[in-house]
TISE-808612 format. One record per residue (C-alpha): residue in one letter; y, x, z. Coordinates in pm, whole numbers, plus 50000, padded with zeros to 5 digits. Example, Ala and Ser with C-alpha at 12.3 -4.5 7.8 and 13.67 -1.06 7.14 Angstrom:
<pts>
a495505123050780/s498945136750714/
</pts>
This chain:
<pts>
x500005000050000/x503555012149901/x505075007750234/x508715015750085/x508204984449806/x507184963450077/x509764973450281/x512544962150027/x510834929649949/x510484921150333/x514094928250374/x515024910750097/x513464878950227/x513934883850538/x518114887750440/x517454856350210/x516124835950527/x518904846650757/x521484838350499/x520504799650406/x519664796550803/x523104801350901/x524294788450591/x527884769550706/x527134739250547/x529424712650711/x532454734050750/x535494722850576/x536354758650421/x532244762350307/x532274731450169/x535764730749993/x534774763549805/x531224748749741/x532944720249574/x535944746049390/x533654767849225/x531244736049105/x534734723248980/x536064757648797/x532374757448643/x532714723148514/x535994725848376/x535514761448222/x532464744048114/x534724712047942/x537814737647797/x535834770547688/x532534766247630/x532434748047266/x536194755547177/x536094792447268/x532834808647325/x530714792347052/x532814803946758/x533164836546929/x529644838946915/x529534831446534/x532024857846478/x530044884846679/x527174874646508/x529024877646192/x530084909746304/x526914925346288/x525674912545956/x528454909245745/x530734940845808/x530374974545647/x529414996345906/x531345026345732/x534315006945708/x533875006646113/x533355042646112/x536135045145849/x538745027046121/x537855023646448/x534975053546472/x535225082046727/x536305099646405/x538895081946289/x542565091346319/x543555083746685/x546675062446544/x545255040446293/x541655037346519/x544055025746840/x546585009046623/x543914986246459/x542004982146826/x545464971146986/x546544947546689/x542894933546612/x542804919246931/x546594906646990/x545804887846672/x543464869746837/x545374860347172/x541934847147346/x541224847447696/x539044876547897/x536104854247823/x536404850347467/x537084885647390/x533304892847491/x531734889147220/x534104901846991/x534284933247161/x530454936047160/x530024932246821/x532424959046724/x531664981546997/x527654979546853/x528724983846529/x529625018346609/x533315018446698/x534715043846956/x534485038947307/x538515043847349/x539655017147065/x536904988347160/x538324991947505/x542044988247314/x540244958147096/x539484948147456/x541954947747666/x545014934747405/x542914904747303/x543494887147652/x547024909147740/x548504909547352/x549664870747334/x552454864347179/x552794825047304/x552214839647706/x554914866447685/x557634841347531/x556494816347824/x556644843948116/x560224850547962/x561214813847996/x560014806648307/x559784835848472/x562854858648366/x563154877248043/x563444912948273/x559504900548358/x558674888048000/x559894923947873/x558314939448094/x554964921748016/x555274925147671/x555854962047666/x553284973147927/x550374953947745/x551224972647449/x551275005947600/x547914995047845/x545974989647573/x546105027347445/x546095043047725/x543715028747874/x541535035147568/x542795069147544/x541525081247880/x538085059147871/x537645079747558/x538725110147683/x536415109548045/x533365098647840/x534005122547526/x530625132347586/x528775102847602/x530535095847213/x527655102747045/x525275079947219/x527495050347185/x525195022047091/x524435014446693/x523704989946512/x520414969946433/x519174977146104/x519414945445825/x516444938945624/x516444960745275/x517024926545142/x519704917145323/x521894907545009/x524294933044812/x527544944544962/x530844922944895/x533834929944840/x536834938145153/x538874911645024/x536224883045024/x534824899645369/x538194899345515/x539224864245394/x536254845045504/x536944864645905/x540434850945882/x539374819545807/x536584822746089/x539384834946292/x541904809546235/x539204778746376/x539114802446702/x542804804646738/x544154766746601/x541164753446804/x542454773547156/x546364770647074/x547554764147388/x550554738847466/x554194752147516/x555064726747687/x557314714047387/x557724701347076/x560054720446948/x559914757346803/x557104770746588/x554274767046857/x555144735046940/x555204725746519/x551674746046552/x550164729146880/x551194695046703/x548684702646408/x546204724646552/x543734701146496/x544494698846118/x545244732646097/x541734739146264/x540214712745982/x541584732145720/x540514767145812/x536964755145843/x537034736445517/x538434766345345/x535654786745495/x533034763445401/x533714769445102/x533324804045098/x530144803845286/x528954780544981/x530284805344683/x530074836544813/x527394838445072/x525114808244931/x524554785045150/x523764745345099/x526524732444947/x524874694644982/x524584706945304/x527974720345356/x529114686145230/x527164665745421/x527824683545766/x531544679645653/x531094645145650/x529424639745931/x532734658846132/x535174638845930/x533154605646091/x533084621546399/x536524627646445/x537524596846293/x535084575446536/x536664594646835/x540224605346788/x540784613347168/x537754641247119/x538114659046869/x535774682647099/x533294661146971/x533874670046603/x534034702246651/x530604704246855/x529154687246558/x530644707846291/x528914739246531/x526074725746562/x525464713346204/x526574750046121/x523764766046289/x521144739146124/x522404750845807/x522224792345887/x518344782646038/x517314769645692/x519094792945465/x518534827045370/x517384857845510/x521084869245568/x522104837245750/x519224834545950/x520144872246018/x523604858846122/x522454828446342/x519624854146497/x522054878446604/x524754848546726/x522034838946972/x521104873547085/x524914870647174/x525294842647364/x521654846847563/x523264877847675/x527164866647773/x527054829447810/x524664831648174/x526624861648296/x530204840748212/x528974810948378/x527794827548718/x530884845648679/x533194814448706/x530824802148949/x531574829449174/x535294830849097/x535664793549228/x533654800649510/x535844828849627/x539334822549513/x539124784149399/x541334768549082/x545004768149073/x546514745049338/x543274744949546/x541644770349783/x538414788149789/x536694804550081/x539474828050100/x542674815850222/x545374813749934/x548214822550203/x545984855550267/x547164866349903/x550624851249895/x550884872350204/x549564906550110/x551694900749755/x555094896849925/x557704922649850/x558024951449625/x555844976349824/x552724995049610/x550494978049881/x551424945249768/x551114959849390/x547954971649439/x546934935049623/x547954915249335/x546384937749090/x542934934049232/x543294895949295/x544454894948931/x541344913948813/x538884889248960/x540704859348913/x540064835848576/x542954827548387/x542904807148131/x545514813047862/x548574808448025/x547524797948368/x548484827948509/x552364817448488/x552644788648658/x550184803448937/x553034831548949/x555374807148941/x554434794249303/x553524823649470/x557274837749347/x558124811749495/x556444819549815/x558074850449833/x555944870449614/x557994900549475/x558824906449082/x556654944549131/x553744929949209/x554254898448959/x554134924248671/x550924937648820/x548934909048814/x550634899648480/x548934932648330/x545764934548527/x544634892448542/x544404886348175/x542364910548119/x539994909048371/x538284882448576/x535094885548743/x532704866848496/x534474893348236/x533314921948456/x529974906448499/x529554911448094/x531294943748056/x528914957348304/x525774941548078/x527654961747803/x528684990247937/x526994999348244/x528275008848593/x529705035848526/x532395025948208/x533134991148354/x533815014448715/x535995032248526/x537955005748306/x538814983548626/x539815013248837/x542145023148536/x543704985048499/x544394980748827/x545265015348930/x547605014348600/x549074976648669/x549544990049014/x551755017348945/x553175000248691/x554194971248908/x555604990549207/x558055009448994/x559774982148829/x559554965749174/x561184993749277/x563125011549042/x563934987348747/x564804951748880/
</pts>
């Protein structure tokens, strides 16, 4: 008998026991946070799930069968030219202005497809940080000193912090992880152009689908957030079509799934979740009975989201459970953090950093959260901290990154966001407002 195995496993049940026998059920605080992070799940559930993570999931999966892994190399490889490799990491992903969630799979895909270390981590952190929509809010309701501020440090976050995760694991470079091999018959190489249109279209059902509301009608994203479901309707018509010429799938099919959404919608106006579940869903019927390359495509979508959709969900699970939703409490006491957060001190920087990096936000939650601790007497340094460390972090993100990454690299990339958003905060805290 291995008395060290048994050892482990008789104090891991023994641990379990004690912990469910003086399990607080009954106390107000247990229960609250029992019933916050069952609520966060649901909602996240409700608002991300179909809208964000599904067609993220397509687009990894499309990722990894569609794009030219040279023209990876070519741009965002550990041999590419530092400024174009971090310049296309930092803009790819403020392109996309998704939340730490949706990212995931994004960054996955191109990360396996054999792009550096340093600009996937760019790709990675700009995608949540890099929104255009969240800056222009923070500025109007925040102060245009904070919205500024915001604006610029995401920017400059994104390559550093890619720069020095490429620089401590320049050895590691060459094992980065590669690509699974197509089938020789995986279909003949197309051109950039078509390859590039039928992402944007891809791309554009991701970000009309998610546009978030500005709170008015006015202005270009309020003209945008008024149509984002036709918008949304057109991109995925236009790349229907493209799946049907170019990559040769059903087009009865194709037309019949697009009838079947159009009914959808029409039947329920007031979810046009609905449709869009359908249209998903009839999408993946389609890839399962087409050709080698789109059951390629649908194969490697699923390898995605068995991988990052559990993680996510325990992820938000957890998040409720310890720091509830906005407006509501989890097990730990929201005047704990409005406390440690008040003034301009690099204590209460550091605070709000790390509560921002395992908080969720959801695209622009984060500024009316900021709005009432500010309120509270939360200072403007550590504001800016959790401005540039929340986004892009949460802890269902880290839960993934760590699946991706290991312990080591998603050590590493938290220590650098928060020790960066930190510092960052505390001198314009100190120094600048």
């Amino acid at each position: 008998m291995d008395w060290k195995t048994e050892g482990r496993t008789l104090a891991i049940l023994v641990g379990g026991f004690l912990a469910f026998y003086f399990l607080p059920v009954g106390q107000p605080r247990f229960d609250g946070a029992v019933t916050e992070a069952l609520e966060l799940t649901r909602w996240y559930a409700r608002e991300h799930v179909i809208l964000c993570l599904l067609p993220a999931f397509l687009i990894a999966g499309a990722i990894a069968v569609f794009i030219d892994q040279d023209a990876v190399m070519r741009y965002l490889g550990p041999r590419a030219p530092k400024p174009l490799a971090y310049g296309v990491g930092a803009v790819s992903g403020g392109i996309l202005a998704v939340c730490s969630c949706t990212v995931l799979p994004l960054f996955a895909g191109i990360y396996r497809m054999g792009a550096g270390l340093g600009p996937a981590i760019a790709f990675l952190y700009s995608g949540p940080a890099i929104n255009a929509l969240a800056v222009i809010l923070t500025a109007k309701v925040l102060g245009w000193e904070l919205g500024l501020a915001r604006a610029i440090g995401a920017v400059l976050f994104s390559v550093v912090i890619g720069l020095a995760m490429a620089l401590i694991f320049r050895r590691e470079a060459a094992a980065s992880m590669k690509p699974a091999a197509l089938p020789d018959d995986a279909g003949p190489r197309r051109s950039l152009g078509r390859t590039a249109l039928q992402f944007a279209l891809l791309i554009g059902v991701l970000v009309f689908a998610n546009w978030a509301d500005p709170g008015t009608a006015s202005g270009f994203f309020g003209a945008v957030h008024a149509q984002k479901w036709t918008l949304t309707a057109l991109s995925a018509a236009a790349w229907a079509l493209t799946l049907w010429r170019w990559y040769g799938l059903s087009g009865r099919g194709l037309l019949a799934l697009a009838a079947t959404v159009a009914i959808a919608a029409l039947a329920v106006p007031a979810q046009p979740m609905l449709a869009f579940a359908v249209g998903v869903v009839g999408l993946c019927a389609i890839l399962a009975r087409g050709g080698d390359e789109a059951r390629e495509w649908l194969a490697q979508s699923w390898g995605y989201a068995k991988q990052i959709a559990p993680l996510l969900l325990v992820g938000v699970l957890l998040a409720g459970f310890l720091l509830g939703r906005p407006g509501h409490e989890g097990v730990l006491p929201s005047a704990w953090v409005a406390a440690a957060v008040g003034g301009e001190s690099l204590v209460a920087s550091f605070f709000a950093a790390a509560a921002g990096a395992l908080m969720y936000f959801a695209t622009l939650t984060e500024i009316p959260i900021l709005q009432g601790l500010i309120g509270s007497g939360m200072g403007k340094g550590p504001a800016l901290a959790l401005l540039l460390a929340g986004p892009s972090l949460s802890l269902p993100s880290i839960l993934v990154i760590h699946s991706l990454l290991g312990v080591r690299k998603t050590a590493t990339y938290i220590l650098l966001v928060v020790a960066m958003a930190t510092l960052t905060g505390w001198i314009y805290g100190r120094f600048i407002v």
